[in-house]
C-alpha positions as CSV (number, residue, x, y, z in Angstrom):
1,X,0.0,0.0,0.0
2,X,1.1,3.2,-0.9
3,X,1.6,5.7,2.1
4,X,-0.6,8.5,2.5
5,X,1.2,11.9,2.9
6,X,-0.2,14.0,6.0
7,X,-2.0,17.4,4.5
8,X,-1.1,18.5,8.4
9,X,2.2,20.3,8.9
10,X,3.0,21.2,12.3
11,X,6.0,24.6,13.0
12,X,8.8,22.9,14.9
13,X,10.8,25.3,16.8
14,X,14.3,24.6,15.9
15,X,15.8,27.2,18.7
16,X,15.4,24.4,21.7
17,X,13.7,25.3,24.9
18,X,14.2,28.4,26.7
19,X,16.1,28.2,30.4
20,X,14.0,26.9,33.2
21,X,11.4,25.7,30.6
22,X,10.7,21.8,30.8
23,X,12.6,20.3,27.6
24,X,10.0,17.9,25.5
25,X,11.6,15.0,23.5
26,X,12.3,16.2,19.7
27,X,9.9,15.4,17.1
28,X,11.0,14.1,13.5
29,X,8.2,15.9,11.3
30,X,8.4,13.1,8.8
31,X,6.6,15.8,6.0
32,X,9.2,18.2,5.9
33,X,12.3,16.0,6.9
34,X,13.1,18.1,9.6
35,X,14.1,17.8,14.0
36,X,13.0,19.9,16.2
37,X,10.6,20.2,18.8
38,X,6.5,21.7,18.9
39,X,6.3,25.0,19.9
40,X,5.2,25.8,23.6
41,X,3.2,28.1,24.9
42,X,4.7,31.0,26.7
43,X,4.7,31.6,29.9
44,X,5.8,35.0,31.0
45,X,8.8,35.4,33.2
46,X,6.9,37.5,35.3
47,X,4.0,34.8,36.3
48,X,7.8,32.2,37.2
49,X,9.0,35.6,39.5
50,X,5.9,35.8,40.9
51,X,5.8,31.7,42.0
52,X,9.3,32.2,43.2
53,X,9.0,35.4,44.8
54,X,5.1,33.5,47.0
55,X,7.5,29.9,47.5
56,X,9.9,32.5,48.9
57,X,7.8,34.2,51.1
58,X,6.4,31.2,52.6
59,X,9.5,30.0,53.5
60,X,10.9,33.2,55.0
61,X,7.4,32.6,57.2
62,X,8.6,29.0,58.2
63,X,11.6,30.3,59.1
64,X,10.2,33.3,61.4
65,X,8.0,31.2,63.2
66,X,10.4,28.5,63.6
67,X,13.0,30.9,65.0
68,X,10.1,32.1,67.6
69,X,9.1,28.5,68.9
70,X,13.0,28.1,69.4
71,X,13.5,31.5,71.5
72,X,9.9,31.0,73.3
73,X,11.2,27.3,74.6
74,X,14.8,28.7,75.3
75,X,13.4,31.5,77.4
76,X,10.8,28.9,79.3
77,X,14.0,26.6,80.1
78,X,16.0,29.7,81.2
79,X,12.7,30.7,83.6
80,X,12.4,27.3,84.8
81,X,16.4,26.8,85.9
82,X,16.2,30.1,87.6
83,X,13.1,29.2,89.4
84,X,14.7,25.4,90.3
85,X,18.2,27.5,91.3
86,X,16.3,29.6,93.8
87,X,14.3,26.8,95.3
88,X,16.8,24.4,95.4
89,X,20.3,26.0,96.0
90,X,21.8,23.5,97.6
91,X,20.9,20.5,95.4
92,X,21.8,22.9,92.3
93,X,25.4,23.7,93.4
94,X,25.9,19.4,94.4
95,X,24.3,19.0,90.4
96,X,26.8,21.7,89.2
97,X,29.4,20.0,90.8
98,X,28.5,16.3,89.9
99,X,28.4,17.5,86.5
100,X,32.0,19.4,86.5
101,X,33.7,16.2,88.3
102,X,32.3,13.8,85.5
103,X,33.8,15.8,82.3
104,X,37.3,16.5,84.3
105,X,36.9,12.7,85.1
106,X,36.4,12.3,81.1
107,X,38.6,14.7,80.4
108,X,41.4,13.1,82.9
109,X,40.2,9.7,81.1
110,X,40.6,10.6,77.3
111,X,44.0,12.1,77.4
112,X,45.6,8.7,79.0
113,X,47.3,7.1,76.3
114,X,46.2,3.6,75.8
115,X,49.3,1.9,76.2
116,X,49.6,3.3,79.5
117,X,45.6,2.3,80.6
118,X,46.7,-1.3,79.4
119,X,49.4,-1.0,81.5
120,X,47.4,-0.2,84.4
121,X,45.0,-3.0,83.6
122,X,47.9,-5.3,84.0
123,X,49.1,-4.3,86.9
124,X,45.9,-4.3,88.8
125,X,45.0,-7.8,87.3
126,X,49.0,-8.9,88.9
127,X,48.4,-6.8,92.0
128,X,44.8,-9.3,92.1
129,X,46.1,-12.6,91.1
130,X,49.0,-12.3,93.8
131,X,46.5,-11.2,96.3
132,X,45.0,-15.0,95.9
133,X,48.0,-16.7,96.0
């Protein structure tokens, strides 16, 4: 069967998509022998600016009122430990205290060399089996 030629003939734009615009697969007109792909509709720049510019906004908003539920919970912490420093004065310094003697204890711990901890480990494990005998 002979094939029928298409009286249709659709304007490729040979130029390519513009930056930002969604890029379609090419079409091969088979008509007019020639690549390319349909022509799209355009959008303005102005109505992309003005999608950016609200997507923007709304996370600037996110932002803000993140930023607030982080200072409103920092302030109610800082309220509440001066409230538990005045009722409990005592038991606050021992805390303070506790606290200070476990990082120097880590502190102390860490900057042993491990040669010299495995050393100790020996020695106490000797000092232990001799202590049976």
């Amino acid at each position: 069967m002979p094939r029928r030629k298409s009286t249709q003939t659709t304007t490729l734009d040979t130029k390519g998509a513009r930056i930002g615009e969604p890029v379609p697969k090419a079409v091969i007109d088979t008509v007019t022998a020639s690549v390319g792909i349909p022509r799209q509709p355009d959008h303005g720049l102005r109505e992309e600016l003005n999608t950016l510019r609200q997507q923007i906004d709304a996370l600037q908003q996110q932002f803000l009122d993140g930023a607030r539920l982080v200072k409103g919970g920092a302030g109610k912490a800082m309220r509440q430990t001066e409230v538990a420093v005045k009722r409990y004065p005592a038991s606050t310094l021992l805390l303070v205290a506790a606290a200070a003697a476990a990082y120097v204890f880590a502190a102390r711990r860490a900057s042993l060399p491990r040669h010299q901890l495995a050393l100790r480990d020996l020695r106490e494990f000797y000092d232990t089996v001799r202590e049976r005998l």
